[in-house]
NUPA-212703 format. One record per residue (C-alpha): residue number from 1; y, z, x. Coordinates in Angstrom, 2 decimals. Example, Ala and Ser with C-alpha at 12.3 -4.5 7.8 and 13.67 -1.06 7.14 Angstrom:
! residues 2
+-----+---------+---------+---------+
: num :      yy :      zz :      xx :
+-----+---------+---------+---------+
:   1 :   -4.50 :    7.80 :   12.30 :
:   2 :   -1.06 :    7.14 :   13.67 :
+-----+---------+---------+---------+
! end
This chain:
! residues 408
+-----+---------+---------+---------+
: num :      yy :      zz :      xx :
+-----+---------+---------+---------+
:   1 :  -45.24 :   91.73 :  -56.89 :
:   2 :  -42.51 :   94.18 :  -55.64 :
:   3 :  -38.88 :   93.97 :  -56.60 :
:   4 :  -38.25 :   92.07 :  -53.31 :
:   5 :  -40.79 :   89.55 :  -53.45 :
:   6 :  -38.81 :   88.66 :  -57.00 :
:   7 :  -35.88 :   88.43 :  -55.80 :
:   8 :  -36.92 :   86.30 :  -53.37 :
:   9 :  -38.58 :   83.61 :  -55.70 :
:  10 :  -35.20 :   83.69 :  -57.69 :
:  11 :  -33.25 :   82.85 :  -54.81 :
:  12 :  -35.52 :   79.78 :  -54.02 :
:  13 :  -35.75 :   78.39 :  -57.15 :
:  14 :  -32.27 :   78.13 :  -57.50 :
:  15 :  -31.74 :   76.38 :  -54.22 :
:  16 :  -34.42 :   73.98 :  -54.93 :
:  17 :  -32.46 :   73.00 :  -58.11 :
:  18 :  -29.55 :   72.60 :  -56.01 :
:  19 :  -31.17 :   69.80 :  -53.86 :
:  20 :  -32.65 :   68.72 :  -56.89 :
:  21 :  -29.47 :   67.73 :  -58.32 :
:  22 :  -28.26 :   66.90 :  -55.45 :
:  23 :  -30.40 :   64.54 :  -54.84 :
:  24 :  -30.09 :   63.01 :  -58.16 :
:  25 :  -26.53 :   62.53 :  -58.18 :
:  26 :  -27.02 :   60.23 :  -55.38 :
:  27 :  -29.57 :   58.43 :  -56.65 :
:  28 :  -27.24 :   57.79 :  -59.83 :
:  29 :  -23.87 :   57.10 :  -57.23 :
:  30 :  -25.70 :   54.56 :  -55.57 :
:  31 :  -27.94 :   52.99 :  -57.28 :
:  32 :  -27.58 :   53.40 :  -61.45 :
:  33 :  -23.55 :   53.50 :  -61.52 :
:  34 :  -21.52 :   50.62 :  -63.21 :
:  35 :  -18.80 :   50.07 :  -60.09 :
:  36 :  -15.46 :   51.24 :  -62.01 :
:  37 :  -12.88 :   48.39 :  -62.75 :
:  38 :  -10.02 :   48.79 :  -60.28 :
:  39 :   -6.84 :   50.59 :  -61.26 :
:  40 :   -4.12 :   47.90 :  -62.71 :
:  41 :   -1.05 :   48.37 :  -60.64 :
:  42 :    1.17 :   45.67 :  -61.77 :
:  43 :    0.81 :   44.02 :  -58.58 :
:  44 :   -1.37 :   40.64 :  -57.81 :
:  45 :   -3.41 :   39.93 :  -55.13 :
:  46 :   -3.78 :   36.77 :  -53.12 :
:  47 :   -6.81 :   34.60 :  -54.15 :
:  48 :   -8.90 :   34.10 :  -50.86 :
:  49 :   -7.74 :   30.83 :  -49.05 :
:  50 :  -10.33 :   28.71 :  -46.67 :
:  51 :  -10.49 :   29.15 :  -43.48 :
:  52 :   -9.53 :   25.94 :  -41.96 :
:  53 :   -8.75 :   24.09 :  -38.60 :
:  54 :   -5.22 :   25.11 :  -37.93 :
:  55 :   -3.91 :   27.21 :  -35.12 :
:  56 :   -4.49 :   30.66 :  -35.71 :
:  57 :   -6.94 :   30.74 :  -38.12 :
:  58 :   -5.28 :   28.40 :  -40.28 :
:  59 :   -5.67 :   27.32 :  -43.78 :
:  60 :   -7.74 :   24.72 :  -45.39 :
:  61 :   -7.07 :   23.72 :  -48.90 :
:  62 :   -5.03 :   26.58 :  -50.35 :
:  63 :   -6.31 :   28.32 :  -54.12 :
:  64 :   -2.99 :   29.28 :  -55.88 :
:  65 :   -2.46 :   32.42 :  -57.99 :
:  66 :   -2.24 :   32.79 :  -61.15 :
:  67 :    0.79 :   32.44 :  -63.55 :
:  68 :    2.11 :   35.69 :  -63.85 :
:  69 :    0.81 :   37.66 :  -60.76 :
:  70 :    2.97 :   39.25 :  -58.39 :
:  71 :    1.35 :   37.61 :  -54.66 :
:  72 :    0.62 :   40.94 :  -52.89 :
:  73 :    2.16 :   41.84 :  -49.32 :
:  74 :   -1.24 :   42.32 :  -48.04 :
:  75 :   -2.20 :   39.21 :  -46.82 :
:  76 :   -0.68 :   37.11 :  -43.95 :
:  77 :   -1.01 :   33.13 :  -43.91 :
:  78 :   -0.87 :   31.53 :  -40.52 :
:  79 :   -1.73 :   27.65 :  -39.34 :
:  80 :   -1.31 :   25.51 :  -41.99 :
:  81 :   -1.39 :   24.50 :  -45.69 :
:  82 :   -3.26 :   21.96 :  -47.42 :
:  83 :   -0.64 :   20.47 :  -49.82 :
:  84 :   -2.99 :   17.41 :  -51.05 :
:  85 :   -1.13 :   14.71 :  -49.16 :
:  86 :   -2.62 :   12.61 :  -46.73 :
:  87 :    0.23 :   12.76 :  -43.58 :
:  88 :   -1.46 :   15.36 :  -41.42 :
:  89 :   -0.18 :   19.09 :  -41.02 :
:  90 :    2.94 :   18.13 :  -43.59 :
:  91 :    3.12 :   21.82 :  -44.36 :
:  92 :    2.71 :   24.21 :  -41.09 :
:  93 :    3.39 :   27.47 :  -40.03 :
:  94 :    5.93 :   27.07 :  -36.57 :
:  95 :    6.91 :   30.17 :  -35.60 :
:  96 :    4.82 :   33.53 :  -36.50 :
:  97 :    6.50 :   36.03 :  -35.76 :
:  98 :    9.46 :   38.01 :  -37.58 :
:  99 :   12.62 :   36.07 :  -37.05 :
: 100 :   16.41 :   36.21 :  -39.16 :
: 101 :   18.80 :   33.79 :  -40.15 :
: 102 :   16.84 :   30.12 :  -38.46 :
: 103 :   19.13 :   27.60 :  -38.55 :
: 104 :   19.41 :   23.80 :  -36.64 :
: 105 :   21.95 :   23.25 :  -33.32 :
: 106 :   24.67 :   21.13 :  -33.67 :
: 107 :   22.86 :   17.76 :  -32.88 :
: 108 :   20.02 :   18.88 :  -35.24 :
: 109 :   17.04 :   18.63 :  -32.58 :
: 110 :   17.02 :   22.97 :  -31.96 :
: 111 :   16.03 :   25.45 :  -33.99 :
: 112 :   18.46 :   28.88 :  -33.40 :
: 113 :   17.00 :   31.81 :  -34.76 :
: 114 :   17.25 :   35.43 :  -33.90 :
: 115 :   13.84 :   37.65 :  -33.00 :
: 116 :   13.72 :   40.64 :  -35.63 :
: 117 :   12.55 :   43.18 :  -33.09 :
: 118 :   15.41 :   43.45 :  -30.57 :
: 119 :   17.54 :   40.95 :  -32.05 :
: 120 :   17.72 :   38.58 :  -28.89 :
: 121 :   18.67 :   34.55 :  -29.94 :
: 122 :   15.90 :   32.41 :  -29.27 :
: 123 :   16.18 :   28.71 :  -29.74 :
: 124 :   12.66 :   26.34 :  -30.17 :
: 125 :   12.26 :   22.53 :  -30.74 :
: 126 :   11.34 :   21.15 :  -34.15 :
: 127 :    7.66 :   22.18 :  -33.53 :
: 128 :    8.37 :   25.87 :  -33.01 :
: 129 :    7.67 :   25.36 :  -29.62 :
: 130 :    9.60 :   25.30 :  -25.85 :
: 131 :   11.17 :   28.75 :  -27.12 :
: 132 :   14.18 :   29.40 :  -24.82 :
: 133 :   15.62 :   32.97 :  -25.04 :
: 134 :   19.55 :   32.09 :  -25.23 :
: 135 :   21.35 :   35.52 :  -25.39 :
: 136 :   20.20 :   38.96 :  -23.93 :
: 137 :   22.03 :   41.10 :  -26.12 :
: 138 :   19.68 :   43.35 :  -27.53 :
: 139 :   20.75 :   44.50 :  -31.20 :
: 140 :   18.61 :   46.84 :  -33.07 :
: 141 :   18.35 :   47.28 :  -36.69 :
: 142 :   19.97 :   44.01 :  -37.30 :
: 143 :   20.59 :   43.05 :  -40.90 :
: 144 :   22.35 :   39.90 :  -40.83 :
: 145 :   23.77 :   36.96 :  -38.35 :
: 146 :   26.02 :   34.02 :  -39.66 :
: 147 :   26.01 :   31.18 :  -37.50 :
: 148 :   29.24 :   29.47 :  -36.55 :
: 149 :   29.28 :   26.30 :  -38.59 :
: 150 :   29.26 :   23.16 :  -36.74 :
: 151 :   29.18 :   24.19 :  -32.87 :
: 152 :   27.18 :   27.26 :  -33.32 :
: 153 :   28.42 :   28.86 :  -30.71 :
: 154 :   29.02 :   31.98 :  -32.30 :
: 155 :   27.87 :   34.48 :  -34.73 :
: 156 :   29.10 :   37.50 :  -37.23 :
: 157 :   26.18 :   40.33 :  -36.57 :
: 158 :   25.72 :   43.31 :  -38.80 :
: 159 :   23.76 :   46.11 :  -37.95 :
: 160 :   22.98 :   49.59 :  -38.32 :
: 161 :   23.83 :   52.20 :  -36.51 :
: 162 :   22.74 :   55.43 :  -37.93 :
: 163 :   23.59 :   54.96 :  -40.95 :
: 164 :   26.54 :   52.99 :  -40.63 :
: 165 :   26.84 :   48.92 :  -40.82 :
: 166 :   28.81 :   47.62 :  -38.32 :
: 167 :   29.82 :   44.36 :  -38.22 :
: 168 :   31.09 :   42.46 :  -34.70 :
: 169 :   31.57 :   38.43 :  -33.54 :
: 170 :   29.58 :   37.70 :  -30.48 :
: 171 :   29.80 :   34.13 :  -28.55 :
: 172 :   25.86 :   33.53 :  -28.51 :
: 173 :   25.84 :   31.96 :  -24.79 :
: 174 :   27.29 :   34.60 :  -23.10 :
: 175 :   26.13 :   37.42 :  -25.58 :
: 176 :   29.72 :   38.74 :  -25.17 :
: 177 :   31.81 :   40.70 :  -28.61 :
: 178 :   34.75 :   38.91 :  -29.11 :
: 179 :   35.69 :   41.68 :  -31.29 :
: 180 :   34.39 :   44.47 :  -34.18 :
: 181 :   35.26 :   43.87 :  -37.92 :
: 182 :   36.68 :   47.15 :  -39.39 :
: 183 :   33.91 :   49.68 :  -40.57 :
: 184 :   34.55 :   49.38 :  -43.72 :
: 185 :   33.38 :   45.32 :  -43.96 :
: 186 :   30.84 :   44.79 :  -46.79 :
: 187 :   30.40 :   40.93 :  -46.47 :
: 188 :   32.28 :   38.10 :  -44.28 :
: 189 :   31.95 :   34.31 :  -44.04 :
: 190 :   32.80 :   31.28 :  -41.86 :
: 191 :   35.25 :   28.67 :  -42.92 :
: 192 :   33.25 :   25.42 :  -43.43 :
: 193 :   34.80 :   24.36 :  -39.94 :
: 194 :   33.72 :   27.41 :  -38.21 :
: 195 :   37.70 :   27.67 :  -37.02 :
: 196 :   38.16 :   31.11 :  -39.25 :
: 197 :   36.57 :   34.34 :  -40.71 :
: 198 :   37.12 :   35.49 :  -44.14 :
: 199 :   36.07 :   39.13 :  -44.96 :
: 200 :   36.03 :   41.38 :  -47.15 :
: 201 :   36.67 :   45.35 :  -46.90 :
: 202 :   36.10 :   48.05 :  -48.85 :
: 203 :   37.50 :   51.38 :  -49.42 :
: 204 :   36.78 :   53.99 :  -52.24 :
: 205 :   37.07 :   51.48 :  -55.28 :
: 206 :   39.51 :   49.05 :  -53.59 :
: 207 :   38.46 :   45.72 :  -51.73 :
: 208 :   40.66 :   43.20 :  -49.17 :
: 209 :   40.20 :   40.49 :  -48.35 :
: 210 :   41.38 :   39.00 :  -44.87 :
: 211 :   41.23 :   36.02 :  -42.51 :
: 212 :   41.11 :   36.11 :  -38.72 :
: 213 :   40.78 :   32.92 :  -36.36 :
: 214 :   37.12 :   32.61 :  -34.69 :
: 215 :   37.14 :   35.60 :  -32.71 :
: 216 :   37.50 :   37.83 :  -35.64 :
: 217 :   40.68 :   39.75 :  -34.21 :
: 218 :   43.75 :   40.36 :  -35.83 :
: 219 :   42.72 :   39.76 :  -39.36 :
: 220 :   45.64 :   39.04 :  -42.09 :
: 221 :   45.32 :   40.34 :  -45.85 :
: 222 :   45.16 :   37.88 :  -48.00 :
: 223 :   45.02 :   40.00 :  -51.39 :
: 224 :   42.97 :   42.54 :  -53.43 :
: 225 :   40.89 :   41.80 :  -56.26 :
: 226 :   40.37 :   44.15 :  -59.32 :
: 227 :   36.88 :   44.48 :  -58.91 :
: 228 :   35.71 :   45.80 :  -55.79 :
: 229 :   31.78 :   45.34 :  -55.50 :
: 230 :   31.62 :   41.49 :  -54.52 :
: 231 :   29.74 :   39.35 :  -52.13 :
: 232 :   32.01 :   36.02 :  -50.68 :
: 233 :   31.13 :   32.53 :  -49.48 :
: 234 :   33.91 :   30.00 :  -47.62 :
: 235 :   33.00 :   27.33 :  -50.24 :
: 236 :   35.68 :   24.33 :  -49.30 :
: 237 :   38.72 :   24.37 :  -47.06 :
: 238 :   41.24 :   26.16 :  -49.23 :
: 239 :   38.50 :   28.15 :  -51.81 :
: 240 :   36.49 :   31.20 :  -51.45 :
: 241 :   33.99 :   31.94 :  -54.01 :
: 242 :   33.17 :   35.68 :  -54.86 :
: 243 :   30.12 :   36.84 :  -56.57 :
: 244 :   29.90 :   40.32 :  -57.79 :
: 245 :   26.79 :   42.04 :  -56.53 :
: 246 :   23.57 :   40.59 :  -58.62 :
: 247 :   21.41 :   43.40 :  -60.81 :
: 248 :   19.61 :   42.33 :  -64.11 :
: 249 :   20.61 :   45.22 :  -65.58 :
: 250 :   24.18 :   44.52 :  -65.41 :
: 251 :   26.58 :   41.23 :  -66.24 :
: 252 :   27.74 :   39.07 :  -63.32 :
: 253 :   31.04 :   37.32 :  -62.78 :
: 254 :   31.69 :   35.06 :  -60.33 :
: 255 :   35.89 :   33.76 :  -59.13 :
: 256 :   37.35 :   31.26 :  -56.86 :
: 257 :   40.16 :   32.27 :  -54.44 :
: 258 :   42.66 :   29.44 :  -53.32 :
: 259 :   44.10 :   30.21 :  -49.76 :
: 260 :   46.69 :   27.84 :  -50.19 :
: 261 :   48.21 :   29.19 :  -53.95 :
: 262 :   46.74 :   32.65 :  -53.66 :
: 263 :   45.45 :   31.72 :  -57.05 :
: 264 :   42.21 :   34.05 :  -58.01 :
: 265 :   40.65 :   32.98 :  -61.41 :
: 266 :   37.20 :   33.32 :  -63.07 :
: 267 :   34.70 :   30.59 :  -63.04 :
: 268 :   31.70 :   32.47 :  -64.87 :
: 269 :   31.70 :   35.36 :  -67.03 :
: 270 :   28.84 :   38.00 :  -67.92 :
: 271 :   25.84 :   36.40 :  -67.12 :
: 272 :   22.72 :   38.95 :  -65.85 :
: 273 :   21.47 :   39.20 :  -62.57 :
: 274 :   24.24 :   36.40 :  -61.51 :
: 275 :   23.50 :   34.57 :  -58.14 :
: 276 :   25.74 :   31.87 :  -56.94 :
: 277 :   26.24 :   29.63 :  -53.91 :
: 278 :   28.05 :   26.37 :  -52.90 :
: 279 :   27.14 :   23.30 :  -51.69 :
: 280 :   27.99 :   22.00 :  -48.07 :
: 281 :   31.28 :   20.05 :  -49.21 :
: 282 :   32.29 :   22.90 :  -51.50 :
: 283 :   32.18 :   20.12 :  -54.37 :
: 284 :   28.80 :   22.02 :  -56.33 :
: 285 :   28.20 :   25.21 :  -57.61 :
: 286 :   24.83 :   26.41 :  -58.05 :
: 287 :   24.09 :   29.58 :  -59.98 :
: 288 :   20.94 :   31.84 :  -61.21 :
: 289 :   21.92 :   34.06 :  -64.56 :
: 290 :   20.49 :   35.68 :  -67.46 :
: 291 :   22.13 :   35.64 :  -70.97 :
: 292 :   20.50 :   39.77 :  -71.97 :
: 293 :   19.89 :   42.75 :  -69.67 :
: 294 :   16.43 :   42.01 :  -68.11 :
: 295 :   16.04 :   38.66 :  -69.21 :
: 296 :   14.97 :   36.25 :  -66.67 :
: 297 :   17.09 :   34.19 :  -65.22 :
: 298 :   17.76 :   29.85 :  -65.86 :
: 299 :   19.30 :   28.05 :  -62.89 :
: 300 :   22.47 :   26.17 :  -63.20 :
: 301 :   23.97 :   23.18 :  -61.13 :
: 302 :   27.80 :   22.18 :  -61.92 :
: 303 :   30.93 :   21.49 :  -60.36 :
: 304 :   32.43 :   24.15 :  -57.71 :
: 305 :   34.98 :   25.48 :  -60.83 :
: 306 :   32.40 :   26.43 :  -63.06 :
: 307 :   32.69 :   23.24 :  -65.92 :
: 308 :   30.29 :   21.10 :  -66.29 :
: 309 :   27.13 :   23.40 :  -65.45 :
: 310 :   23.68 :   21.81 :  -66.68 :
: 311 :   20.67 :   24.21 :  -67.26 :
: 312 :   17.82 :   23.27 :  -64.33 :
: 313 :   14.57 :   21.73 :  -65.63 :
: 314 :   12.93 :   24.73 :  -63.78 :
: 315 :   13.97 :   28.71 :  -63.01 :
: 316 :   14.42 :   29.44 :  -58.92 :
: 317 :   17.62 :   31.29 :  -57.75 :
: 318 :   20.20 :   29.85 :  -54.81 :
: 319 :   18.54 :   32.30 :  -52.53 :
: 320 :   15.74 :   29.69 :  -52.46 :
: 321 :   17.50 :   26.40 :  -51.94 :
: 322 :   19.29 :   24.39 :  -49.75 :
: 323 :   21.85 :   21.48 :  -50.12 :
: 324 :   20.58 :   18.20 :  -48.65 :
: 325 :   23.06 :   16.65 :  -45.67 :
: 326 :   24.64 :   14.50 :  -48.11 :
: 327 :   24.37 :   16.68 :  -50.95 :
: 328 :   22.65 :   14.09 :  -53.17 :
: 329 :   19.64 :   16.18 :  -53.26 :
: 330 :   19.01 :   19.83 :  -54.16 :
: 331 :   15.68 :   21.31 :  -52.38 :
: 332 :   14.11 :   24.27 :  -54.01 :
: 333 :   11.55 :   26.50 :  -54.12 :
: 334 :   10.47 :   27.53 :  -57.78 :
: 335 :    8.35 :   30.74 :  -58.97 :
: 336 :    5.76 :   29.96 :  -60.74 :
: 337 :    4.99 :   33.96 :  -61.48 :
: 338 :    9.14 :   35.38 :  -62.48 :
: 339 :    7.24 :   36.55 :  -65.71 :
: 340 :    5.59 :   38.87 :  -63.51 :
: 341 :    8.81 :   41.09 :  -62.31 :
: 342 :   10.04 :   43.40 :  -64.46 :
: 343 :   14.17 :   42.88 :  -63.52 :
: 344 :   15.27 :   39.87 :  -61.72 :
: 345 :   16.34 :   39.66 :  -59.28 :
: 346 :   16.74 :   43.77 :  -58.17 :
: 347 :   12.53 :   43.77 :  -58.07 :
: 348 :   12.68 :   40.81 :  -55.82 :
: 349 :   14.97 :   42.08 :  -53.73 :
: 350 :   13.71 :   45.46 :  -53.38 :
: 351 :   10.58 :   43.40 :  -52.39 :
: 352 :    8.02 :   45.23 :  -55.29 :
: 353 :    6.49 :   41.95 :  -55.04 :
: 354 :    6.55 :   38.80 :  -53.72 :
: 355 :    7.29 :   34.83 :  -56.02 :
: 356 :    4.64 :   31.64 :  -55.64 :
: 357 :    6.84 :   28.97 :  -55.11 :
: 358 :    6.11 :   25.36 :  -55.54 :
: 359 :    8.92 :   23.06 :  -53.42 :
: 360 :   11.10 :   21.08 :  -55.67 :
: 361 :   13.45 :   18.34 :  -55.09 :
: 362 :   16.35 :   17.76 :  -57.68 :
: 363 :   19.09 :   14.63 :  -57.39 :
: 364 :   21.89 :   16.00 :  -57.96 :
: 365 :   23.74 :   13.54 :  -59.79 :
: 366 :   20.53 :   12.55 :  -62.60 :
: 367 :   18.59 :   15.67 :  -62.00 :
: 368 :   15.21 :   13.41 :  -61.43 :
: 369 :   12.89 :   16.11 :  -60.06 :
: 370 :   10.04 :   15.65 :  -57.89 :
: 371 :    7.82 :   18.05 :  -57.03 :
: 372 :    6.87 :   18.27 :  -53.61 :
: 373 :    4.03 :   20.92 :  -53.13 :
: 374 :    1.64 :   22.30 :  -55.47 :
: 375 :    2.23 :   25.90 :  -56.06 :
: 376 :    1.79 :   27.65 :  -52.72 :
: 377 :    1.29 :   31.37 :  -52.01 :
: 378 :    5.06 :   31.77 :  -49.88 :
: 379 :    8.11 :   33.25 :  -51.10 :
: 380 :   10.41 :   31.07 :  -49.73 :
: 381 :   14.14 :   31.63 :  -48.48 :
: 382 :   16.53 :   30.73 :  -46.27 :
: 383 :   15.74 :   26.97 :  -46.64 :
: 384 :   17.55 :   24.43 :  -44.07 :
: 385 :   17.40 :   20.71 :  -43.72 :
: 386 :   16.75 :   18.18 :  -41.00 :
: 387 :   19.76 :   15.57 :  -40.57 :
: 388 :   17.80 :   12.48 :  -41.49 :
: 389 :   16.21 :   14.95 :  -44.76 :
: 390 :   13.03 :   14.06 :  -42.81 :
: 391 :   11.88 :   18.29 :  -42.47 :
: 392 :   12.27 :   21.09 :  -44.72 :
: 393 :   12.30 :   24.60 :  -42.96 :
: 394 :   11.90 :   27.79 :  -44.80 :
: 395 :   11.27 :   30.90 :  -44.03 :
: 396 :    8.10 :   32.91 :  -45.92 :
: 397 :    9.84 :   36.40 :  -47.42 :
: 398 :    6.46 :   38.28 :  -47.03 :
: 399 :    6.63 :   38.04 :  -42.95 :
: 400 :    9.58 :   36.24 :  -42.07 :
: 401 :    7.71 :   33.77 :  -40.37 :
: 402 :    8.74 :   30.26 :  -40.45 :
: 403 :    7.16 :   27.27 :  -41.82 :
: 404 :    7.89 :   23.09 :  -42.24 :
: 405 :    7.25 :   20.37 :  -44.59 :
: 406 :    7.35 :   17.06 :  -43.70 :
: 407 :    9.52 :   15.16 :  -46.23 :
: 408 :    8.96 :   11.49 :  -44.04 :
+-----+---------+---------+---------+
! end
């Protein structure tokens, strides 16, 4: 055998090892492997839910998740929810698509909303049907819209342009600005009669606040507090609560503002993660706080002064509830899974996951509770009430869809 005819053999024996071990590494990928054990991630996943017989693909009876999982922003629920009552449909899905701020029309029988993408005002009966587009305007990157209170005729928009917020009063009918807030607005409300705008500005390290009639124009400073990184709700006629800006990390303080004596005094002090809102009549105060850095927050229900606060038989925040007409009754969606969030409520917030809620309905004056829905897989927020307390509208976090239980 020459020296080429050696060579040769060498170089085809080592490409049939090649394929020989080739091929066996397949045959061990696909067929002797153990599959690997997904990477933990800290983040949940939805259980599968039946399909069912609702529009859309909808949902038979739902499976909850666990205690302590994070519900994963991968899966979409559409139709309806089985919540194990016999009235048909109690819990549906109404309106699919990506809306802000929902809300009822003066009489109660229309639900306002404004479409995410575009930021036109729609307006749909109680079955999220008949939509009526009621304003033109388009608005892009829309953040926020306050309705006017009672008439709902008008609205404070935020937006961004660039990257600045801008804030403006439009007159929804006629999708016409009454007038731009100053630049430098970081929050505004509506008086509970919808006659007057309170908001607040900031500049460097100092805030103002400042009331205008309806329009917005011709705001007049009212005063300056010492601490300029709040939030601000028209609680009552003559008070204004302010909330310094909620982290878990850091200790919340909440104040009242009288119009009348220009009086500005604390109502709580240095509680984590603090969350506050008022009821309807500005008579409650409802607040979400920690006691340590990171802990997780207790609910609180007490007068609108901050005495007389009682501890909630179960954790949610004010994000997630709503004031009944009369007030008598506080309706509330509860996580079942906070022990899965690292800090409350900054995780939430920067939507790193998303809460199970079951819907909960508190008296306000024995705190009876009654639980209304098993635990569901919807982050509920922005809940709103029919008149006669006979609907409960929420919107779902994860889509911004929205959804209703029948209460009657």
């Amino acid at each position: 055998m020459n020296q080429f005819d050696v060579k040769k053999n060498i170089i085809y024996g080592i490409a049939a090892l090649i394929i020989l071990g080739a091929i066996g590494g397949m045959i061990y990928y696909f067929l002797l492997r153990t599959a690997p054990t997904a990477p933990q991630t800290g983040f949940g996943t939805l259980p599968n839910i039946p399909s069912g017989g609702g529009a859309g693909g909808g949902m038979g009876a739902t499976q909850q998740g666990a205690t302590g999982e994070i519900i994963s922003a991968t899966t979409t629920l559409t139709g309806t929810l089985d919540i194990g009552t016999t009235t048909p449909n109690a819990l549906q899905q109404i309106i699919a698509k990506p809306i802000l701020n929902p809300t009822l029309s003066q009489k109660g029988d229309v639900i306002l909303y404004f479409v995410r993408a575009g930021g036109k005002a729609e307006s749909a009966d109680l079955n999220g049907e008949n939509i009526t587009q009621i304003s033109n305007l388009t608005i892009l990157n829309m953040l926020n819209a306050a309705w006017q209170p009672v008439s709902k005729q008008k609205n404070i928009i935020s937006y961004l342009d660039k990257e600045t917020k801008k804030t403006f009063v439009m007159t929804v009918a006629t999708a016409t600005q009454t007038a731009f807030l100053p630049e430098t607005t970081v929050d505004a409300s509506w008086s509970p009669d919808g006659n007057s705008i309170a908001y607040l500005t900031r500049q460097n390290n100092t805030a103002s606040l400042f009331i205008s009639g309806s329009s917005g124009k011709s705001g007049k400073f009212m005063f300056s507090p010492t601490i300029p990184d709040f939030s601000i709700q028209w609680a009552a006629k003559n008070k204004i609560l302010f909330v310094t800006k909620p982290s878990g990390l850091a200790p919340g303080m909440a104040y009242l503002f009288d119009t009348n004596a220009k009086s500005f005094f604390k109502i709580i002090d240095r509680a984590f993660g603090l969350t506050a809102s008022a009821s309807s009549d500005g008579k409650l105060l409802l607040s979400a706080g920690a006691n340590d850095a990171g802990g997780k927050p207790n609910a609180f229900l007490g007068n609108i002064d901050g005495s007389g606060m009682r501890q909630l038989p179960f954790a949610t925040m004010p994000e997630k509830c709503a004031f009944g007409p009369k007030n008598t009754n506080l309706f509330c969606a509860a996580p079942q899974n906070m022990s899965a969030f690292e800090i409350l409520p900054d995780d939430w917030y920067m939507s790193k996951g998303f809460f199970s809620d079951n819907i909960i309905v508190i008296n306000t004056k024995t705190f009876a509770v009654t639980e209304l829905t098993p635990p569901l897989p919807v982050d509920a927020i922005n809940l709103f009430l029919s008149p006669q307390e006979d609907f409960l509208f929420f919107q779902n976090k994860k889509d911004y869809s929205l959804w209703r239980l029948k209460l009657k």
